[in-house]
C-alpha positions in Angstrom: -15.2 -16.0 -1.3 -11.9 -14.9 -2.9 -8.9 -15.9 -1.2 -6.9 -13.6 0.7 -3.8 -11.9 -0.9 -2.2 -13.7 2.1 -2.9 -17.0 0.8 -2.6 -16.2 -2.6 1.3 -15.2 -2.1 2.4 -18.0 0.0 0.5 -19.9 -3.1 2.6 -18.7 -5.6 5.9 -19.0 -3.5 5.3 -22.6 -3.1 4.5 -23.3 -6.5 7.5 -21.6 -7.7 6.7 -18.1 -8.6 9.1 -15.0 -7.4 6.8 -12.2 -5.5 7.6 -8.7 -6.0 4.9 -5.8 -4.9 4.6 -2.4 -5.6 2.5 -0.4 -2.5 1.3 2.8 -3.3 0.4 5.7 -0.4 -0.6 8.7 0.1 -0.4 10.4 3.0 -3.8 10.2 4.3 -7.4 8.5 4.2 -8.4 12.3 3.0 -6.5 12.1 0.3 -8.3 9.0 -1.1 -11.8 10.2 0.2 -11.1 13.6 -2.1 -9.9 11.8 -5.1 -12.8 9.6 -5.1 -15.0 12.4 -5.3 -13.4 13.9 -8.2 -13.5 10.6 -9.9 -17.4 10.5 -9.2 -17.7 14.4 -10.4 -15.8 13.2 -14.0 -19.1 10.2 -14.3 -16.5 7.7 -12.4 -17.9 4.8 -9.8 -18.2 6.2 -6.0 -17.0 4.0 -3.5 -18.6 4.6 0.1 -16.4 6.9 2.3 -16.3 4.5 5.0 -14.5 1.6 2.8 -12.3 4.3 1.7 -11.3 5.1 5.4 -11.2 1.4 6.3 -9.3 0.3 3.3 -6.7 3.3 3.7 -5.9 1.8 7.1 -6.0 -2.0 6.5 -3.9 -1.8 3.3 -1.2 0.3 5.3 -1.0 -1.8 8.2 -1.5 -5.1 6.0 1.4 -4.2 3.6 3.8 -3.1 6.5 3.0 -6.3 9.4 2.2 -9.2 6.5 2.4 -8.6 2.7 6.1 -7.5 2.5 7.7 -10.3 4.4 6.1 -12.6 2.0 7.2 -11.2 -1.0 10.4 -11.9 -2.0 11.0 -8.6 -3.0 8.8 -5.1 -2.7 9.0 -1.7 -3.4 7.1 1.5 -1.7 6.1 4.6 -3.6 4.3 7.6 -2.8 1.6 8.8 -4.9 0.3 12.2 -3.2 2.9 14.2 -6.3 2.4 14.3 -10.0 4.9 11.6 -10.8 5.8 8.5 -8.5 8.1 8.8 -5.7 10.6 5.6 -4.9 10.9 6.1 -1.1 11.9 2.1 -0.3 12.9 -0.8 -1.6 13.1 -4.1 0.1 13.1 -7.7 -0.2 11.3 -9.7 2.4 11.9 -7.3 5.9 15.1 -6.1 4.8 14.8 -2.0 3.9 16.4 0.2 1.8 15.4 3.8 2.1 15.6 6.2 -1.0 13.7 9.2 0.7 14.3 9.1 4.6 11.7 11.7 4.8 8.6 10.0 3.0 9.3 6.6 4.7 9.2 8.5 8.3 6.0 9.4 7.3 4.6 6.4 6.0 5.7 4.5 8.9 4.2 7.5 11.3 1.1 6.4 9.5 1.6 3.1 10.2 2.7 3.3 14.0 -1.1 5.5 14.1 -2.8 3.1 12.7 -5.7 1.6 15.7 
């Protein structure tokens, strides 16, 4: 079994490595459900809609709670517009918000997360 990102950052902290991440959102499981099927239509891989729908909310909550107080640095960016948006920057569970209105959102998605 692969090991979990977890493990694999407080690996590479302890052996001397510098952490940064780089989460990518959109603003909801939809979003990713729609643009797998688009992918499929274009002769891409299909991924089953639940795993989308799972994943969306794991990788949300698991980046907010665990992932970026590990790193020694991270940075958040929405992905629902043509180009990139930097909405935060932060390193470990200190925050810097470049686009108050995007990170209300993401963290409305993660304060609904089950």
């Amino acid at each position: 079994m692969a090991e979990s990102p977890q493990l694999l950052i407080v690996g590479a902290r302890d052996t001397g490595y510098s952490v940064s991440i780089a989460f990518l959102f959109v603003e909801s499981a939809d979003v990713c459900v729609a643009r797998v099927a688009a992918r499929v239509r274009a002769d891409g891989h299909d991924v089953p809609e639940s795993d989308i729908r799972r994943r969306f909310t794991r990788s949300i909550r698991n980046f907010w709670v665990i992932y970026r107080e590990l790193a020694d640095n991270w940075v958040l960016l929405y992905n629902g517009t043509p180009t990139l948006e930097d909405i935060a920057v932060g390193a470990r569970s200190q925050t810097a918000v470049r686009d108050s209105d995007q990170f209300a959102a993401f963290l409305a998605l993660v304060g609904d997360l089950p």
